[in-house]
mmCIF file of the protein (N, C-alpha, C, O) and its ligand, coordinates in Angstrom:
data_MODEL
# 
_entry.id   MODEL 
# 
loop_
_entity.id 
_entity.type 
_entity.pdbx_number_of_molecules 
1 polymer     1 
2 non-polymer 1 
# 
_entity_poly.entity_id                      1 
_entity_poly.type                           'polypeptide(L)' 
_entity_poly.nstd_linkage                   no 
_entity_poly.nstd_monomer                   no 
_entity_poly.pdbx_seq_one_letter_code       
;(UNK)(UNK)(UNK)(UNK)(UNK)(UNK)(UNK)(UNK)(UNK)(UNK)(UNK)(UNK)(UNK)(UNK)(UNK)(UNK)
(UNK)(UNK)(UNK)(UNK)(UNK)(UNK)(UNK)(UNK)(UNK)(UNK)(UNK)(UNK)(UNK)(UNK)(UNK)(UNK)
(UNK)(UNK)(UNK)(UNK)(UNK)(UNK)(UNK)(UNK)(UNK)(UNK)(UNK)(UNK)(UNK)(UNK)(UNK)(UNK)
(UNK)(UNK)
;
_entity_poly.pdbx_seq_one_letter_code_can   XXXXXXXXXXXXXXXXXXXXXXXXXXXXXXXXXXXXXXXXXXXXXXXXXX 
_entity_poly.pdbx_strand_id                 A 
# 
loop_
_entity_poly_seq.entity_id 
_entity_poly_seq.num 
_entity_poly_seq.mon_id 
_entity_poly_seq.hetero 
1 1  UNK n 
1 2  UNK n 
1 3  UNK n 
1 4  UNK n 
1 5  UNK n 
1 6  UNK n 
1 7  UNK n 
1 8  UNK n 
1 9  UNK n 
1 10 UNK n 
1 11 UNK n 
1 12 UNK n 
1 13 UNK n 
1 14 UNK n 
1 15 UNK n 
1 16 UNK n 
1 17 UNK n 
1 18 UNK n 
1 19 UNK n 
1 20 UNK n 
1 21 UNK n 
1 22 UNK n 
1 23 UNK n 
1 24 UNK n 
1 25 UNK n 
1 26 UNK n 
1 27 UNK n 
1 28 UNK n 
1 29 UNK n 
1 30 UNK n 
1 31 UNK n 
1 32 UNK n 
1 33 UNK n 
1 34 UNK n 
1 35 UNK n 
1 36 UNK n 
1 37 UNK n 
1 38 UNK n 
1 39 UNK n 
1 40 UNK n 
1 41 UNK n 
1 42 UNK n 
1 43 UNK n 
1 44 UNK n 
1 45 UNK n 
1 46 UNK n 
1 47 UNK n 
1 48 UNK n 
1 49 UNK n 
1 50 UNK n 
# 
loop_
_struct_asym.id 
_struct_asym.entity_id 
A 1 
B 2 
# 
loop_
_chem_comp.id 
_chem_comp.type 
_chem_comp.mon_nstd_flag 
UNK 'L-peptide linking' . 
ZN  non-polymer         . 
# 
_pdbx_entity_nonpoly.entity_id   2 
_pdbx_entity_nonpoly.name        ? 
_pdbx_entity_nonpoly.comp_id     ZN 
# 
_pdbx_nonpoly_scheme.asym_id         B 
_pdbx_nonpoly_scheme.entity_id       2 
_pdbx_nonpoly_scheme.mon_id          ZN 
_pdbx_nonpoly_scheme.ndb_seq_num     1 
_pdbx_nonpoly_scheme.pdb_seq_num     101 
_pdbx_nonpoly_scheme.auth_seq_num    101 
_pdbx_nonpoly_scheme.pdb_mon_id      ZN 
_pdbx_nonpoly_scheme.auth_mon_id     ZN 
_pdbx_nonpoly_scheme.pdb_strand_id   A 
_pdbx_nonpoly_scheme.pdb_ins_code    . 
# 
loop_
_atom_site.group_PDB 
_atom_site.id 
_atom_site.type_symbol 
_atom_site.label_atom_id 
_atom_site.label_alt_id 
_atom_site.label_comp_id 
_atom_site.label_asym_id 
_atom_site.label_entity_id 
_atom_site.label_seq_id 
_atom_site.pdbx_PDB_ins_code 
_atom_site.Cartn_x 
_atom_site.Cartn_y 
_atom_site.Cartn_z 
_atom_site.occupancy 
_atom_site.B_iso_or_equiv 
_atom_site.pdbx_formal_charge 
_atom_site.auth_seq_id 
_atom_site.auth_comp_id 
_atom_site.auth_asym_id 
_atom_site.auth_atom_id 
_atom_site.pdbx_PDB_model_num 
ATOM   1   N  N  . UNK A 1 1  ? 11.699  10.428  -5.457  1.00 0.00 ? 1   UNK A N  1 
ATOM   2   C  CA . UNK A 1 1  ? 10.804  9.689   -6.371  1.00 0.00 ? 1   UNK A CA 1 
ATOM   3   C  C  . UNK A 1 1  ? 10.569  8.272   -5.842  1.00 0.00 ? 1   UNK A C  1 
ATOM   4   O  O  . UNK A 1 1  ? 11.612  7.653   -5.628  1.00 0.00 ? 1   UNK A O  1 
ATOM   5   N  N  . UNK A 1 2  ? 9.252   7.521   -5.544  1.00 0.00 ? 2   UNK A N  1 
ATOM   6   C  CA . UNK A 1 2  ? 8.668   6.483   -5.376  1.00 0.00 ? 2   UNK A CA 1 
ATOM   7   C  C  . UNK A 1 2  ? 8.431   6.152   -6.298  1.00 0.00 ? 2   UNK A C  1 
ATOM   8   O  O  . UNK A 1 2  ? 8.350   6.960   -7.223  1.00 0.00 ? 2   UNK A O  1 
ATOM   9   N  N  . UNK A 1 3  ? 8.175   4.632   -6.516  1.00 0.00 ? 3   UNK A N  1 
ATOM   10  C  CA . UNK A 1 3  ? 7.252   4.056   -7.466  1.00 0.00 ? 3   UNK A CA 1 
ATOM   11  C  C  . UNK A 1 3  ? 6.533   3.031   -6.790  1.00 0.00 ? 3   UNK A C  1 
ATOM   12  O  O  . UNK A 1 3  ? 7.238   2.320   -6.074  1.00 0.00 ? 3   UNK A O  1 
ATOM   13  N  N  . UNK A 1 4  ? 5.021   2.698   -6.836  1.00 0.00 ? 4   UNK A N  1 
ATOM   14  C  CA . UNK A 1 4  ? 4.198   1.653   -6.201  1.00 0.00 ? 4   UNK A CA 1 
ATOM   15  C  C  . UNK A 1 4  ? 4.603   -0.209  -6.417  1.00 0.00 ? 4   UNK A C  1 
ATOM   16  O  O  . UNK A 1 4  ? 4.457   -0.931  -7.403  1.00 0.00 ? 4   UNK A O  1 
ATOM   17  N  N  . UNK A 1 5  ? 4.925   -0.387  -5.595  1.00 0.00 ? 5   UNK A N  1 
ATOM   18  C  CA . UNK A 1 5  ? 5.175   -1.827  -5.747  1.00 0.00 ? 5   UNK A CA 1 
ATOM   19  C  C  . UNK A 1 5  ? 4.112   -2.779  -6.295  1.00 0.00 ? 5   UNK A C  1 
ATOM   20  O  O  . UNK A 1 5  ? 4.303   -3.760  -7.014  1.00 0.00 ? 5   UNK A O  1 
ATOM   21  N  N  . UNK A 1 6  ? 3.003   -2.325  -5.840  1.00 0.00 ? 6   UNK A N  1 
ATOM   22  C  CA . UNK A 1 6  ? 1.964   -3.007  -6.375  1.00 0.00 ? 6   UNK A CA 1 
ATOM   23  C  C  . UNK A 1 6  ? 1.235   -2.465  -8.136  1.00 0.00 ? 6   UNK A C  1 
ATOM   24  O  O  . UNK A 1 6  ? 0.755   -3.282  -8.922  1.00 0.00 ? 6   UNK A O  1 
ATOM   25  N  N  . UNK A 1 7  ? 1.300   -1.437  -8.324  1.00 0.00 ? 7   UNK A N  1 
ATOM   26  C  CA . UNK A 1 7  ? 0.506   -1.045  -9.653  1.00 0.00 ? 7   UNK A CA 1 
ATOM   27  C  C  . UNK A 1 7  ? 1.939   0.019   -10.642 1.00 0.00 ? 7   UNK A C  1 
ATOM   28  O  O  . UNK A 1 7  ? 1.795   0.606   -11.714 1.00 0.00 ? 7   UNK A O  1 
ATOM   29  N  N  . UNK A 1 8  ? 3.030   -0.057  -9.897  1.00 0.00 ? 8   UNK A N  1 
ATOM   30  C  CA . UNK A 1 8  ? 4.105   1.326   -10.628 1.00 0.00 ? 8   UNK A CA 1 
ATOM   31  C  C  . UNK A 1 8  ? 3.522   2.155   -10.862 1.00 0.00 ? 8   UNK A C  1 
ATOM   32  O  O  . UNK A 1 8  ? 3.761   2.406   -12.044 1.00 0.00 ? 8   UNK A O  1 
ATOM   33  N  N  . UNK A 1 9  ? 2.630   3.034   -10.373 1.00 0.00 ? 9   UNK A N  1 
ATOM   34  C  CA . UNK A 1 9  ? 2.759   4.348   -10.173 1.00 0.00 ? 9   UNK A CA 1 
ATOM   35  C  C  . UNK A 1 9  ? 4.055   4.951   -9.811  1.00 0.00 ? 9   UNK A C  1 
ATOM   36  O  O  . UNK A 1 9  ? 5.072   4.295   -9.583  1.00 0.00 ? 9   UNK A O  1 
ATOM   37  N  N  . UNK A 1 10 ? 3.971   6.120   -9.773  1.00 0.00 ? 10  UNK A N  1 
ATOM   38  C  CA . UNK A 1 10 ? 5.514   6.693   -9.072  1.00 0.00 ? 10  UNK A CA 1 
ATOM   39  C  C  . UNK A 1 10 ? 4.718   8.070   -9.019  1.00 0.00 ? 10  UNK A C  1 
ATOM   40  O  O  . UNK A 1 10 ? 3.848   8.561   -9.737  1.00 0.00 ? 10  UNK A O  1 
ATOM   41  N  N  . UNK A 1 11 ? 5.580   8.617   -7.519  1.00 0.00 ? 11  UNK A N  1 
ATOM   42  C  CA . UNK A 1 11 ? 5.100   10.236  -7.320  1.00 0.00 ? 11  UNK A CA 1 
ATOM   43  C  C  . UNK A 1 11 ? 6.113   10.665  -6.648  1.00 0.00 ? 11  UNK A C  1 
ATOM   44  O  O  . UNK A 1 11 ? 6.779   9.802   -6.077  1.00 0.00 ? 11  UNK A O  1 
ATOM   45  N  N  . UNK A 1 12 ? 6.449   11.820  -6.541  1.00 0.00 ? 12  UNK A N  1 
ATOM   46  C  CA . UNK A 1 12 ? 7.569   13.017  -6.238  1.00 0.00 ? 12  UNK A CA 1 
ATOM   47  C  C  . UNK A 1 12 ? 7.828   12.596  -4.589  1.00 0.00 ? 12  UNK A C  1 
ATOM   48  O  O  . UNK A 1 12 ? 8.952   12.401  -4.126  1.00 0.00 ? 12  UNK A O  1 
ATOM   49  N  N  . UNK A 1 13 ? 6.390   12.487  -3.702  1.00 0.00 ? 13  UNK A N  1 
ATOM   50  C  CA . UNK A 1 13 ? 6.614   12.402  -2.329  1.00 0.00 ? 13  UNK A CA 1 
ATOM   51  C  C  . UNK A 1 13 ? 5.430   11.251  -1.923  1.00 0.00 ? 13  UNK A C  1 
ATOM   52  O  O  . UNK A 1 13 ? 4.217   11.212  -2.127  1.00 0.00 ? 13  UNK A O  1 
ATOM   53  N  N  . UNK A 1 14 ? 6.493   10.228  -1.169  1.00 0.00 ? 14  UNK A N  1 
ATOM   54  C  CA . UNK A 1 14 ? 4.932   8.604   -0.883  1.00 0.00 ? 14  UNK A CA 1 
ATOM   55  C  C  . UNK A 1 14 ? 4.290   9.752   0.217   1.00 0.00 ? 14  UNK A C  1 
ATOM   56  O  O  . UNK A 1 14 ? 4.604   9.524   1.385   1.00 0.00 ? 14  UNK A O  1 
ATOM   57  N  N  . UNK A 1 15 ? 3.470   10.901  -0.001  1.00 0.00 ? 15  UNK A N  1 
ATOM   58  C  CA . UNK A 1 15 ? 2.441   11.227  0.945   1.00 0.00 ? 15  UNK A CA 1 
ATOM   59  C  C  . UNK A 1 15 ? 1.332   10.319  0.649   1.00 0.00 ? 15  UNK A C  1 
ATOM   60  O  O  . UNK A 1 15 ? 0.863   10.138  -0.474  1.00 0.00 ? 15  UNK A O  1 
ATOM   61  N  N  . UNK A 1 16 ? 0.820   9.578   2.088   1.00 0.00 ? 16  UNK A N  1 
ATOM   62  C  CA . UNK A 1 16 ? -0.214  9.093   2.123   1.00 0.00 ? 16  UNK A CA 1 
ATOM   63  C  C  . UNK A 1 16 ? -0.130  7.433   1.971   1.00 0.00 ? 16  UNK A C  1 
ATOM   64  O  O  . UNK A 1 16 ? -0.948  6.551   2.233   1.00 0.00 ? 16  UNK A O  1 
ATOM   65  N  N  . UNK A 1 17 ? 1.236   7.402   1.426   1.00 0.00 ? 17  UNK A N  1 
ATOM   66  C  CA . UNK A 1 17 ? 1.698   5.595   0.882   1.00 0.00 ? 17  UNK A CA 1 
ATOM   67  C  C  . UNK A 1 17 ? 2.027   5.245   2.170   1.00 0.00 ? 17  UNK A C  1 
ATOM   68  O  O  . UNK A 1 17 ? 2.264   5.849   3.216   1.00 0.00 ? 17  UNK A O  1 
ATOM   69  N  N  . UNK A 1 18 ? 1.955   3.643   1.655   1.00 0.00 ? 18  UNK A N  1 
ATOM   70  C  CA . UNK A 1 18 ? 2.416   2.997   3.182   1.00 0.00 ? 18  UNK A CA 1 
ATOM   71  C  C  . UNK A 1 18 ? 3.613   2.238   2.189   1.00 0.00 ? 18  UNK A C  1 
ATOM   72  O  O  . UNK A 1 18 ? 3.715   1.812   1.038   1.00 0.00 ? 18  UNK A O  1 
ATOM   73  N  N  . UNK A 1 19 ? 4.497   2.377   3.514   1.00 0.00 ? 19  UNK A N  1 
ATOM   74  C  CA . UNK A 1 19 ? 6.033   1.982   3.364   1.00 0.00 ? 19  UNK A CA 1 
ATOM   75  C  C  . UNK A 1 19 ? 6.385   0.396   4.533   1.00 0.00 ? 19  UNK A C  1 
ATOM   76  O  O  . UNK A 1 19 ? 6.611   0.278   5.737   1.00 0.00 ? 19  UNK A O  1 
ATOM   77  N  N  . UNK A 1 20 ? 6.278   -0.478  3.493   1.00 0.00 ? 20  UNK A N  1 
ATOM   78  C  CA . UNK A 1 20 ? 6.631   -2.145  4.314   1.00 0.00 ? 20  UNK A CA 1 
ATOM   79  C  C  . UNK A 1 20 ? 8.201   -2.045  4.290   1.00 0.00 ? 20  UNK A C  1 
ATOM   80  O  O  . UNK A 1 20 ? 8.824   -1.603  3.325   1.00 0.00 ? 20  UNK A O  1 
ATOM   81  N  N  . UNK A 1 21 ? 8.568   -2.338  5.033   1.00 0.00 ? 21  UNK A N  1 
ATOM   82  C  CA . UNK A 1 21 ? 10.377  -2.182  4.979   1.00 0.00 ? 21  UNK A CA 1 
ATOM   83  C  C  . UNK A 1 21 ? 10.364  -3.994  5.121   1.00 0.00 ? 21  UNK A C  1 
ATOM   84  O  O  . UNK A 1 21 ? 9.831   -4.730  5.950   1.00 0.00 ? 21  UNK A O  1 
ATOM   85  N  N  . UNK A 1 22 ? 11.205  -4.276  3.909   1.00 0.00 ? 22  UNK A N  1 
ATOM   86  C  CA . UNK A 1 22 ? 11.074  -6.317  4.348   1.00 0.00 ? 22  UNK A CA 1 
ATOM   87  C  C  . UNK A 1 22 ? 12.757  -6.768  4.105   1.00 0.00 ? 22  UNK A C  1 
ATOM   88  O  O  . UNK A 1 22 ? 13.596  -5.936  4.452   1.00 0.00 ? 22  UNK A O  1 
ATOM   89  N  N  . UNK A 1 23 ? 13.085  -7.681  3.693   1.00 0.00 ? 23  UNK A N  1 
ATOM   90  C  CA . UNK A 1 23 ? 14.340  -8.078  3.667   1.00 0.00 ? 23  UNK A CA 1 
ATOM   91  C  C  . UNK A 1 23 ? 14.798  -7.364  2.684   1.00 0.00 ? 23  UNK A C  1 
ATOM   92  O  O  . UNK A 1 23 ? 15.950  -6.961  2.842   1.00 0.00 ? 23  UNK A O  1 
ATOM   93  N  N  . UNK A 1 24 ? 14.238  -7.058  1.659   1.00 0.00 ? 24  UNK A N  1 
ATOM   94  C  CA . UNK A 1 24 ? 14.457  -7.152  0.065   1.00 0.00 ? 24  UNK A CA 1 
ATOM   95  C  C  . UNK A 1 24 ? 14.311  -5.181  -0.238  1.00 0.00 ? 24  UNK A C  1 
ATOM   96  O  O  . UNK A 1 24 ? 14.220  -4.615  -1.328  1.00 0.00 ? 24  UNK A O  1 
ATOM   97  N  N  . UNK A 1 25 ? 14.336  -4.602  1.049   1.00 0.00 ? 25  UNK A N  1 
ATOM   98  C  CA . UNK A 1 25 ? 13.948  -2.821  1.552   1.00 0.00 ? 25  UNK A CA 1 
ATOM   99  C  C  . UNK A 1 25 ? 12.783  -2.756  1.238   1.00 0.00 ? 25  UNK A C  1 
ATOM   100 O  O  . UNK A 1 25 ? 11.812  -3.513  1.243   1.00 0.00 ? 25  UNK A O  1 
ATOM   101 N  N  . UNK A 1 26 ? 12.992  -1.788  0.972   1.00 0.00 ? 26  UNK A N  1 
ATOM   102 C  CA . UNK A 1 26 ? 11.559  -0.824  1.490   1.00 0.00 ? 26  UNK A CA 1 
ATOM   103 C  C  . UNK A 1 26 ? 10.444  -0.625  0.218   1.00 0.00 ? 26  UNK A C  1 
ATOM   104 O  O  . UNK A 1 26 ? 10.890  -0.095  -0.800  1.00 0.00 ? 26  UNK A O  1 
ATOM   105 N  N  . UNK A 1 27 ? 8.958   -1.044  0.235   1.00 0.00 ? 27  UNK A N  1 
ATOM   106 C  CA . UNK A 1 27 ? 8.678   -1.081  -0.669  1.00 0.00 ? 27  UNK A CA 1 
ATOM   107 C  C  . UNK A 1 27 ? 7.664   -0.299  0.045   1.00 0.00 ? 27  UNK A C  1 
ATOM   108 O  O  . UNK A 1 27 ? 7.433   -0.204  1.250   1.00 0.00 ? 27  UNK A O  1 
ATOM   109 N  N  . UNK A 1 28 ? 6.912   0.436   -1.352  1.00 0.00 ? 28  UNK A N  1 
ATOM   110 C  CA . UNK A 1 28 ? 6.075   1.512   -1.450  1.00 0.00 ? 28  UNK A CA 1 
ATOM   111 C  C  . UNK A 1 28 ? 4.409   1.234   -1.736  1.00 0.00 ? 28  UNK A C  1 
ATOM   112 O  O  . UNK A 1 28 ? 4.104   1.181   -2.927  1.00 0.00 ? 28  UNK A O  1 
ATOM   113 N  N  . UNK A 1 29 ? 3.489   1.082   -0.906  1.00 0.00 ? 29  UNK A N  1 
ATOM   114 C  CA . UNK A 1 29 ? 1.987   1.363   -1.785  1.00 0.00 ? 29  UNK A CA 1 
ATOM   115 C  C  . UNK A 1 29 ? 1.615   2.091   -1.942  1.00 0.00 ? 29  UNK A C  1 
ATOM   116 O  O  . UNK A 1 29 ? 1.434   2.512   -0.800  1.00 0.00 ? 29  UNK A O  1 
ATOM   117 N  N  . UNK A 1 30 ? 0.986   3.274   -3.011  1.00 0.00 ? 30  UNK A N  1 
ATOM   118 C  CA . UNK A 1 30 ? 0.307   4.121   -3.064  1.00 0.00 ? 30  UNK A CA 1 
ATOM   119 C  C  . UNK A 1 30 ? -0.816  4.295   -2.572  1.00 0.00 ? 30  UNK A C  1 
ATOM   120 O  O  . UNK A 1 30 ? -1.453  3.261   -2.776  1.00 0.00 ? 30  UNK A O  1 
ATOM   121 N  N  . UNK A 1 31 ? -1.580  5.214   -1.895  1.00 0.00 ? 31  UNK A N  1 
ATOM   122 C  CA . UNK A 1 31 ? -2.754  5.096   -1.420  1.00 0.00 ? 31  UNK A CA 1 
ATOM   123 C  C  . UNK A 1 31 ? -3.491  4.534   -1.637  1.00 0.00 ? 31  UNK A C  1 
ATOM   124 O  O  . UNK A 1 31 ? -4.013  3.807   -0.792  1.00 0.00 ? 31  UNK A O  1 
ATOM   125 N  N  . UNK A 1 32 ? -3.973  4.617   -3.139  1.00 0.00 ? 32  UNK A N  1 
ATOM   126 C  CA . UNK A 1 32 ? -5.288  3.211   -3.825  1.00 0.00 ? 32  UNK A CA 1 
ATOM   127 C  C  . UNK A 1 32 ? -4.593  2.100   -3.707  1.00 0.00 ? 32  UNK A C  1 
ATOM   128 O  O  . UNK A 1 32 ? -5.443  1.211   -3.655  1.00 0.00 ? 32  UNK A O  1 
ATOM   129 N  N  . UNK A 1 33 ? -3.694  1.694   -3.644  1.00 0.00 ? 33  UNK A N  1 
ATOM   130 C  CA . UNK A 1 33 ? -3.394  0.563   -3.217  1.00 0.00 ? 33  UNK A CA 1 
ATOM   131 C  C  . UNK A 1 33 ? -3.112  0.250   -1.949  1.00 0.00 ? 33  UNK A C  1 
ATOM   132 O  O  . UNK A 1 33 ? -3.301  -0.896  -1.540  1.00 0.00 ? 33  UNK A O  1 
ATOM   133 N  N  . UNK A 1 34 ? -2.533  1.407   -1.015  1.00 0.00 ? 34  UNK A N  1 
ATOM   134 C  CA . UNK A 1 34 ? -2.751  0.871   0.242   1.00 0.00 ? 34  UNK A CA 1 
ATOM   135 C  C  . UNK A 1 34 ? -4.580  0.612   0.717   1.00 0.00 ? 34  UNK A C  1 
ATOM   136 O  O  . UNK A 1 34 ? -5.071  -0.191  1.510   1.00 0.00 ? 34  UNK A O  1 
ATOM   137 N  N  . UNK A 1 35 ? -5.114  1.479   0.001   1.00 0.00 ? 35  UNK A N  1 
ATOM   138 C  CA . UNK A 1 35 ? -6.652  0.874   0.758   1.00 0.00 ? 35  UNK A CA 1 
ATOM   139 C  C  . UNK A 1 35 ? -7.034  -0.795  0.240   1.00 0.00 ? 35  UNK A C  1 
ATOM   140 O  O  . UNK A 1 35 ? -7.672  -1.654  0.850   1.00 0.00 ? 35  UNK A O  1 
ATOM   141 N  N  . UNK A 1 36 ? -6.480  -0.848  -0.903  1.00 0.00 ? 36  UNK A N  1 
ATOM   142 C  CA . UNK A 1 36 ? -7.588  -2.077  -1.759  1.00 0.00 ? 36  UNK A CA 1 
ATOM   143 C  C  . UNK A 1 36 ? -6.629  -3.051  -0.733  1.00 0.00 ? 36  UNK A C  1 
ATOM   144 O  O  . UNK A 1 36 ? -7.238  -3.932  -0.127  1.00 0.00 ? 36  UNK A O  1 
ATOM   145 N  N  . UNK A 1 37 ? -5.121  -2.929  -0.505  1.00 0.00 ? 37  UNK A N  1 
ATOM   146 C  CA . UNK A 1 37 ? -4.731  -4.179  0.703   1.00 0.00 ? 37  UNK A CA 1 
ATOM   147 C  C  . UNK A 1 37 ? -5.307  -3.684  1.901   1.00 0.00 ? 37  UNK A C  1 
ATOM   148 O  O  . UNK A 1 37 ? -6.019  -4.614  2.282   1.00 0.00 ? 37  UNK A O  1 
ATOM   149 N  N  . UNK A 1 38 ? -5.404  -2.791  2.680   1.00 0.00 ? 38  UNK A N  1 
ATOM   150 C  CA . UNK A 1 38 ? -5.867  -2.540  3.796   1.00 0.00 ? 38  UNK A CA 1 
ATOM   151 C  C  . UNK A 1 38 ? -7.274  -3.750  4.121   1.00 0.00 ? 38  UNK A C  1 
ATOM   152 O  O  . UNK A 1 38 ? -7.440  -4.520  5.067   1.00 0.00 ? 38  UNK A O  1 
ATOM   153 N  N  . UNK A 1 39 ? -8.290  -3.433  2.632   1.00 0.00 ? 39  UNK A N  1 
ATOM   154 C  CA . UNK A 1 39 ? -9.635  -3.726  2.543   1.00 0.00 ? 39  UNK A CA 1 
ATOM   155 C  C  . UNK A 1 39 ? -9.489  -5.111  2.515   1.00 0.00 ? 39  UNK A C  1 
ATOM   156 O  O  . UNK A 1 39 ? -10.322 -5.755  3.153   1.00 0.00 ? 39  UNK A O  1 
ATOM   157 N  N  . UNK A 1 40 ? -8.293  -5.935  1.696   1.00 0.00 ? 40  UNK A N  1 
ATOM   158 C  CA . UNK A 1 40 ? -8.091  -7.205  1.805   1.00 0.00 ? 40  UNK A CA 1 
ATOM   159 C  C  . UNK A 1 40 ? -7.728  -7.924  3.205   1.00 0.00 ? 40  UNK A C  1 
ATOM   160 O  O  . UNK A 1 40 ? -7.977  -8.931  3.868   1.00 0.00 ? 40  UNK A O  1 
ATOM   161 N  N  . UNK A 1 41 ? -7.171  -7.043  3.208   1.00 0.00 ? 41  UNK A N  1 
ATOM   162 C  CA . UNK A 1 41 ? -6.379  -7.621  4.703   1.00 0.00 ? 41  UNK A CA 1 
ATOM   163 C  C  . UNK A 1 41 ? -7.433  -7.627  6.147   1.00 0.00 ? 41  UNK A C  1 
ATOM   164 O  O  . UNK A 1 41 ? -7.296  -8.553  6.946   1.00 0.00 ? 41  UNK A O  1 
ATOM   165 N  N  . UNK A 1 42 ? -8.605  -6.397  6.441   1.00 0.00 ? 42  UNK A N  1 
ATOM   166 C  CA . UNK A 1 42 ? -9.706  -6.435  7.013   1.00 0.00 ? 42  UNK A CA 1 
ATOM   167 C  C  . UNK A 1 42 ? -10.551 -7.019  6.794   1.00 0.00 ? 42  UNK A C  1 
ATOM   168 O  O  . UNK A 1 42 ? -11.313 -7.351  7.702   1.00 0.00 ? 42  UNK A O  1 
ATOM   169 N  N  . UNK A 1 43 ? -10.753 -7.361  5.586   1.00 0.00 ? 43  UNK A N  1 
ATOM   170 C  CA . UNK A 1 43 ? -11.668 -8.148  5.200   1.00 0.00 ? 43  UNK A CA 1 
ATOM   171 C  C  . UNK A 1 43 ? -12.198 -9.422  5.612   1.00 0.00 ? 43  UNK A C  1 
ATOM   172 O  O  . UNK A 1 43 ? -13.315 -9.809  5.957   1.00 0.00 ? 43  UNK A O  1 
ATOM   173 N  N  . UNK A 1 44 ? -10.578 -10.191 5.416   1.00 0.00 ? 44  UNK A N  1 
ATOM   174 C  CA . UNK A 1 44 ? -10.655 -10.928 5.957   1.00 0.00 ? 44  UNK A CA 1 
ATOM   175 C  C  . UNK A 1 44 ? -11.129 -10.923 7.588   1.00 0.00 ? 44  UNK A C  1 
ATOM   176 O  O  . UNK A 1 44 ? -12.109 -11.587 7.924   1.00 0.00 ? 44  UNK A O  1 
ATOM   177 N  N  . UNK A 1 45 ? -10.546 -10.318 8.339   1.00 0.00 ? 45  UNK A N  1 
ATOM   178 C  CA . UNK A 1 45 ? -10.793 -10.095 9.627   1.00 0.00 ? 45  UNK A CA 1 
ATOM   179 C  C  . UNK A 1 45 ? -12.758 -9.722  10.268  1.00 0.00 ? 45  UNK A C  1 
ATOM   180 O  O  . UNK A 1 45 ? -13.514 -10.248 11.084  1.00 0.00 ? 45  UNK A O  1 
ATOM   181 N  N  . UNK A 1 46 ? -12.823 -8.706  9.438   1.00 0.00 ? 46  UNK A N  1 
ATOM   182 C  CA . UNK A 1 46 ? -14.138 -8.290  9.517   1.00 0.00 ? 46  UNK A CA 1 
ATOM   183 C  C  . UNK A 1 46 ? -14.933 -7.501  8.288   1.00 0.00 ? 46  UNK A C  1 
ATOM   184 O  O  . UNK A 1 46 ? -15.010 -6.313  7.977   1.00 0.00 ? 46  UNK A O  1 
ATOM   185 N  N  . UNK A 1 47 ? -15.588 -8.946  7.637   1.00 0.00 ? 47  UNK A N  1 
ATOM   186 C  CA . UNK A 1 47 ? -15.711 -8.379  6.699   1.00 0.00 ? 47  UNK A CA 1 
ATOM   187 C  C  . UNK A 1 47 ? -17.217 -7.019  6.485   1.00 0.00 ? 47  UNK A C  1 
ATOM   188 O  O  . UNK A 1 47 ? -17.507 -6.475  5.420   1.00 0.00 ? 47  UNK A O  1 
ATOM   189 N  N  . UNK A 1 48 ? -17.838 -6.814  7.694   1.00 0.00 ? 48  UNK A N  1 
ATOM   190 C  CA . UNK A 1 48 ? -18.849 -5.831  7.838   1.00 0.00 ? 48  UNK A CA 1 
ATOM   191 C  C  . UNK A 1 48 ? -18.172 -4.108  8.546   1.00 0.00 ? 48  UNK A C  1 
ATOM   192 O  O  . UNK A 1 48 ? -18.644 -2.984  8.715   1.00 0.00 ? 48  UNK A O  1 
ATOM   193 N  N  . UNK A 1 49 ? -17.002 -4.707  8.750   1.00 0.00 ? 49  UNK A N  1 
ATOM   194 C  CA . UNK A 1 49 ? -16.334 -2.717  8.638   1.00 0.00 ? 49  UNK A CA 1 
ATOM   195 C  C  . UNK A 1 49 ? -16.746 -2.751  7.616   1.00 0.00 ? 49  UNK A C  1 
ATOM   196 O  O  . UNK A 1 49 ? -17.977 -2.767  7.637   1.00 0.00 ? 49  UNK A O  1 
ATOM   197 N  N  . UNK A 1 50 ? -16.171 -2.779  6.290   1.00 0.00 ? 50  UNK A N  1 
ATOM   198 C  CA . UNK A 1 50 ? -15.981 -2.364  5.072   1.00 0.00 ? 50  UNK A CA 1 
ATOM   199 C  C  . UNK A 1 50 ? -17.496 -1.784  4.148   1.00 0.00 ? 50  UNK A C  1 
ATOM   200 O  O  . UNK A 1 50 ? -17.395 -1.376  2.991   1.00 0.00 ? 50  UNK A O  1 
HETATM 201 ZN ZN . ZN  B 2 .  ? -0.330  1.431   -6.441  1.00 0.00 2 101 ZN  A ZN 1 
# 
């Protein structure tokens, strides 16, 4: 069992989540949330991928 660090969701298996391992372990995004940071995080970079 996961739960999303960013929104607490929780699901049986993080398929598809991205897993940040930081000082504080391992924290979980769920997919909609790994995209909406993905999208933040590119965004910045380039914001005409998106
Ligand atoms: Zn989430």
């Amino acid at each position: 069992m996961v739960s999303c660090t960013s929104c607490g969701v929780t699901a049986e298996s993080p398929l598809g989540w991205t897993t940040d391992v930081t000082e504080r372990g391992a924290q979980h995004l769920c997919d909609r949330c790994s995209r909406d940071n993905l999208r933040s995080i590119e965004g910045r970079l380039d914001p005409a991928y998106w």
